[in-house]
C-alpha positions, 0 to 999 in steps of 0.5 A, a space after each residue: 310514418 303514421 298517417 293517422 294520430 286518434 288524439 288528433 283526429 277523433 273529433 273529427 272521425 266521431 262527426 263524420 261518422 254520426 253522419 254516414 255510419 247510417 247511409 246504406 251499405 256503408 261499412 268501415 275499417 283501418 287501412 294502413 292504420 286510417 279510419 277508411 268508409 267504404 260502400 259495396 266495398 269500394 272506399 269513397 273516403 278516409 280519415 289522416 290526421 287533421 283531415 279527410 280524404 274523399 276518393 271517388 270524385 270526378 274532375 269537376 267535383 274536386 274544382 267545385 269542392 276547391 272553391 269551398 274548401 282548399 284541396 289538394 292530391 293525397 301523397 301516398 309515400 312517394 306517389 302522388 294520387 291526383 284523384 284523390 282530394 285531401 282535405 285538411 278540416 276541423 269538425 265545424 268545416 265538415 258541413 260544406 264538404 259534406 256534399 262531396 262526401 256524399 257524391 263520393 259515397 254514390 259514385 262507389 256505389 255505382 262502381 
């Protein structure tokens, strides 16, 4: 199974990047053939194809970011990772979920 189709996704990779390739700390890598964002190097979000998974957010965090935008638990293969939030977004939709990202990013800082 490939997670992550380039042709599909690099739009939205190359605006997620403009935006946090500069914040402090901020390094990246392919996990599992993925685009993953990682701060002191703790992963606070990822791309798969068509969408973005954000890592570090608290239990309201993920309400909150479900009301915007329509969320649901990142499945791994056969495991399900509930703490995760998955996102499926185009570029335009990338504004209001910024956010989270952000608080994502400062949560792996603090880890």
């Amino acid at each position: 199974m490939k997670w992550y189709v380039e042709e599909e996704t690099r739009a939205l990779r190359e605006a997620l990047e403009r935006e946090i390739l500069s914040w402090s700390q901020v390094t990246h890598r392919k996990m599992m053939g993925c685009p993953c964002y990682m701060a002191k190097g703790k992963m606070f979000a990822g791309l798969v194809t068509g969408g973005m998974v954000i890592t570090k957010l608290t239990q309201d965090e993920r309400e909150e970011l479900g009301k915007i935008h329509p969320v649901k638990p990142f499945q791994a293969g056969s495991r399900t990772l509930k703490k995760w939030a998955h996102l499926i977004l185009e570029p335009e939709d990338l504004g209001k979920v910024m956010p989270y990202v952000r608080a994502s990013y400062e949560a792996a800082l603090k880890s």
